[in-house]
N, C-alpha and C positions, 0 to 999 in steps of 0.2 A: 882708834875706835871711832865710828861716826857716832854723834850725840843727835843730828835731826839726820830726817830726810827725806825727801820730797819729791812725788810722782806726777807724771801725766801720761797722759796718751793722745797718740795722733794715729787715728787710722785708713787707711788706702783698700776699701774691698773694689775685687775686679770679681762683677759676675759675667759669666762666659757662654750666649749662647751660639747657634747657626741655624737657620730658618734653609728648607728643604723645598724644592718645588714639588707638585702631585706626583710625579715620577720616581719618588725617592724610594726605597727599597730597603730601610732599615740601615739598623749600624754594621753590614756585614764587613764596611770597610776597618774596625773598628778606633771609631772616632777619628778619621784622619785628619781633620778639620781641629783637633783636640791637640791633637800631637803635633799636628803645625802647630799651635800657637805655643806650644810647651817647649819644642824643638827651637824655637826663632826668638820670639818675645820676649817670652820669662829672662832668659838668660841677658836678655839686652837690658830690661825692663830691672833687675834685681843689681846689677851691676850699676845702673843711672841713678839708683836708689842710693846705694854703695858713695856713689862717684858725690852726689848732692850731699851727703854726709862728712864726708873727709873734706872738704872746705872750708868747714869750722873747726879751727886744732883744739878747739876750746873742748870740742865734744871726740867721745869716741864712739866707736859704732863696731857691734858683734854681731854674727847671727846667733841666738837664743833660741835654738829650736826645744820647746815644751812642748813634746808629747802630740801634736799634729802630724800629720804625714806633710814631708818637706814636698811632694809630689802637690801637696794641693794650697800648702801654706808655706809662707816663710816668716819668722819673726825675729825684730833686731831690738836688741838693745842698746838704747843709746844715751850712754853718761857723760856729766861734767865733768870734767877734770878741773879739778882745783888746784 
C-alpha cells in the first residue's frame, strides 16, 4: 500500500494552424493540410515522446487516455518505479 504520493505535471500543447492565400476556396479538401500532419508527425512525434521516456528505467511511461478523443490528445502517465 503506498502511504505518500507525489504529483507533477509537464505539459507539451501543439496548436495547429495553415494560413491560405486569397484564392483559397474553403475546407472542400477536408482539412488536407490536417491530415498530413495527423498522417506524418503525430505518429513520429508521439513515438520521440515514447522513445525520450524509456531512457530512464527509473520511470515508466503509459498512455492514460482520460476521456479526450485520442484523435486530438494523447496522455501519458509517467511513474517511478521504486
Amino acid at each position: 500500500m503506498t502511504a505518500y504520493r507525489e504529483e507533477g505535471r509537464f505539459v507539451v500543447r501543439i496548436d495547429l494552424s495553415a494560413d491560405f492565400g486569397d484564392d483559397y476556396e474553403g475546407d472542400d479538401d477536408g482539412y488536407a493540410w490536417l491530415e498530413r500532419w495527423k498522417e506524418t508527425v503525430r505518429p513520429r512525434l508521439v513515438a520521440a515522446v515514447f522513445d525520450a521516456l524509456r531512457t530512464d528505467p527509473a520511470f515508466k511511461a503509459v498512455a492514460a487516455p482520460r476521456g479526450a478523443s485520442p484523435e486530438e490528445e494523447i496522455e501519458i502517465a509517467v511513474t517511478l518505479r521504486i
